[in-house]
N, C-alpha and C positions, 0 to 999 in steps of 0.2 A: 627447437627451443622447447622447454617442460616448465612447466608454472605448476605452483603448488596452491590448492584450493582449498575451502573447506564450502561444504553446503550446510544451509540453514534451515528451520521452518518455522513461521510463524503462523499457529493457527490454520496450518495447510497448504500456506502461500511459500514454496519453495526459490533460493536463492543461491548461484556460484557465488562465493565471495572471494576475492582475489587483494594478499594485499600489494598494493599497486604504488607502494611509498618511493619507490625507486624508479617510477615512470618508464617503467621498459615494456608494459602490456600494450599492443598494437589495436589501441582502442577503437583506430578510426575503420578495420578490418570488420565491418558487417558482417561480413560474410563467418567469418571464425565463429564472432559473437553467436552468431544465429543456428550454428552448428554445437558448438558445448551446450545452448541451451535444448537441444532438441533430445526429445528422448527416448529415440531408437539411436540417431546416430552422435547423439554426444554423453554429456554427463544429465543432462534432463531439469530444466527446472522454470520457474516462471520467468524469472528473470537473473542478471549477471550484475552485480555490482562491483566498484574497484573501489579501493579504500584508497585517496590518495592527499598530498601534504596538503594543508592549508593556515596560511598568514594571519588569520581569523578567527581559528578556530582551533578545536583538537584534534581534528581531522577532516577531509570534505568526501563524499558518499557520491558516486556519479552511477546511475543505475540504467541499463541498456533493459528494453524490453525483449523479450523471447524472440520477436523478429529481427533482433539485429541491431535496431534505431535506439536513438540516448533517449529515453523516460524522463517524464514528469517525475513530482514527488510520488516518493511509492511509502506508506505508513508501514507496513507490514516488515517492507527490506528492511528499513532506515533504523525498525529494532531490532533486526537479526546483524544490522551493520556493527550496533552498538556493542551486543554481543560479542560480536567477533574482537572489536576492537578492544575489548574486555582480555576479551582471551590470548590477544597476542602483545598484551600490558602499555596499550597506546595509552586508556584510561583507567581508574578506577571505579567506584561505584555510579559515579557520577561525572555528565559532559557534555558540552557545546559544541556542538557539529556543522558542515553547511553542507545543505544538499540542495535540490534545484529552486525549490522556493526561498534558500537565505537559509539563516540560522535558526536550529532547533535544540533546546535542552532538553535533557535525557535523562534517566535513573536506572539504576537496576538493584531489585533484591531479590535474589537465586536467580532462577528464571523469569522473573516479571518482570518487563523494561515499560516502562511511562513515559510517552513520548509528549511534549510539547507539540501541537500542530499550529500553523498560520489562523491570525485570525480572520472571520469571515463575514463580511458585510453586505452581501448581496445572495438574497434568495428569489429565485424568479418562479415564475410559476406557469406551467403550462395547462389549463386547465386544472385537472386536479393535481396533475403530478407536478415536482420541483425540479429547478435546474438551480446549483452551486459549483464553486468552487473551493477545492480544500488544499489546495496545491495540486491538483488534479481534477482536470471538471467532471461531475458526474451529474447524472438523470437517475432521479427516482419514485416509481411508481409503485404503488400500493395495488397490490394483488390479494388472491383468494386460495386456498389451495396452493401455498408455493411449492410444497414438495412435487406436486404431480403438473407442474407450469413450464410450458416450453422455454426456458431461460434463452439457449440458446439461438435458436427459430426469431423469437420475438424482439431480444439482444441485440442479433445483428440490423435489424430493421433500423432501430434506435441509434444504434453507434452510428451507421452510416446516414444517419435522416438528413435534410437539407436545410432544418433547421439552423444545424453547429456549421461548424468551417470544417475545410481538409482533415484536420488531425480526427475529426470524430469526438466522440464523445463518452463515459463507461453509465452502465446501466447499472441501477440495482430495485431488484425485485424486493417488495418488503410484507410480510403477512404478519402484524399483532396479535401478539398471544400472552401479552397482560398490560397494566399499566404504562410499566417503564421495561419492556422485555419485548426484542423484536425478532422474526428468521428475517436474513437477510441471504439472498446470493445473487451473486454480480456476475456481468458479462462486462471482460475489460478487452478494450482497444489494443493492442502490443502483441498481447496473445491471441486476441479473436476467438475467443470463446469463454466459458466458465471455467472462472479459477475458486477454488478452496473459501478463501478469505480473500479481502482487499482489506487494508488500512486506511485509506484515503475512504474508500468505499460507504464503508461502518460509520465514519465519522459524520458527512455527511448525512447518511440515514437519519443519525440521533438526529442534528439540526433540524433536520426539515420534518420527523416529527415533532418536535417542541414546534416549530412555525407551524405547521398546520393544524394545532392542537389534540394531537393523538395522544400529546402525554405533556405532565407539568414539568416533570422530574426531568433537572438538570445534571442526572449521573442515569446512563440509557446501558442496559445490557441486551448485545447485540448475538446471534445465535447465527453462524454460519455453518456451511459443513465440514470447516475444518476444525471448531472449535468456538468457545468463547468471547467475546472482547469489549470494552468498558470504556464511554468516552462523559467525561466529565465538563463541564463548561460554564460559564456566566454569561450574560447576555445583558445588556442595553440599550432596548430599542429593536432596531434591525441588524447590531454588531453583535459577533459573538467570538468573545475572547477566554484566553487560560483554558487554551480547549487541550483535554489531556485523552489520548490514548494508552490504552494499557491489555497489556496482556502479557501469552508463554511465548517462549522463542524456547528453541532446541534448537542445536547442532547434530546434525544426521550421519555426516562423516568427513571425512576429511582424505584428499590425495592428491594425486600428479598426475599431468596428461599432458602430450608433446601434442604442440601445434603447429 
């Protein structure tokens, strides 16, 4: 069997996208999954996502992480998903999607997709550092020196701590370098180690600056190694809603590969 793919990038954070409207991709095959994403022995990328119908929506976004297993929300894919749906005329500029935390709206002008994310009412605290959820739980801790910080090394301790449950948990290291301007890099769960960008990631970062008072500003530009990315928000107390990510998506190439 040949499936026709195209891959994506958001900000660094690479994705197969498959469209999957016809339900024939053999989703529940790990093992496939885990091999297209690897990137000696397949097409190589963070994660696989399938475009597939929904009753609800204009489409619904089911995204497997690198190891095989179905993922939480991913910000990053969910706008290269849009993208793609863009491009194979599911929607127009604008659309209501469902992916694993429910429905999200969506924009695009050129390459800049503005993603809608879940609102968020709980920020915990671990000593200094924060623990949220943004449709994906993350830990983030304020570092010195992030360029030259074992992300890795200190990442995996965190993901696996015995703090979170089973699934673990994603890290992101964060170093202030002005007001409303943050480096951010993340060690994420699924992959086990450092990816480029995270979506879910960044978003979280801005929050749990504004909570811990590192910055006023409720529009936070976030500084990974893959690029750029800009989350906007309102807040109310300990609720933080109209949280909008935004950023570049690119489409890297497009082909076939028999499974």
């Amino acid at each position: 069997m040949k499936i026709k793919f195209q891959k994506y990038q958001g900000t660094g954070n690479d994705f197969i996208i498959v469209d999957n409207t016809n339900l024939t991709f053999p989703s529940e095959n790990n093992s496939l999954i885990k091999r297209l994403c690897d990137r000696k022995y397949g097409i190589g990328c963070d994660g696989l996502i399938l475009i597939e119908p929904s009753k609800s929506s204009d489409f619904s976004m089911n995204y497997y992480n690198s190891d095989g297993n179905l993922g939480s929300m991913c910000g990053n894919g969910a706008r290269c998903s849009v993208k793609f749906a863009q491009n194979l005329n599911i929607i127009n500029d604008n659309t209501v999607f469902t992916a694993f935390d429910g429905l999200h709206d969506a924009s695009i002008f050129d390459d800049i997709i503005t993603l809608s994310m879940k609102s968020v009412r709980n920020i915990k605290s671990f000593g200094d550092d924060l623990f949220l959820d943004t449709g994906s739980p993350h830990y983030v801790k304020i570092v010195q020196n992030l360029n030259d910080y074992k992300v890795y090394e200190n990442g995996k301790k965190i993901r696996n701590s015995s703090l979170f449950d089973k699934k673990g948990v994603n890290v992101n290291f964060v170093e202030q370098i002005s007001e409303n301007e943050f480096l951010v890099r993340t060690y994420e769960r699924g992959v086990e180690g450092e990816t480029l960008s995270c979506g879910t990631g960044v978003t979280a970062v801005a929050l749990a600056m504004f909570k811990s008072g590192k910055t006023d500003s409720k529009e936070v530009k976030l500084k990974t190694k893959g690029g750029e990315l800009s989350v906007k928000f309102d807040c109310s107390g300990e609720k933080y809603f109209d949280i909008q990510l935004s950023g570049k998506v690119e489409m890297v190439f497009s082909g076939e590969i028999e499974i």
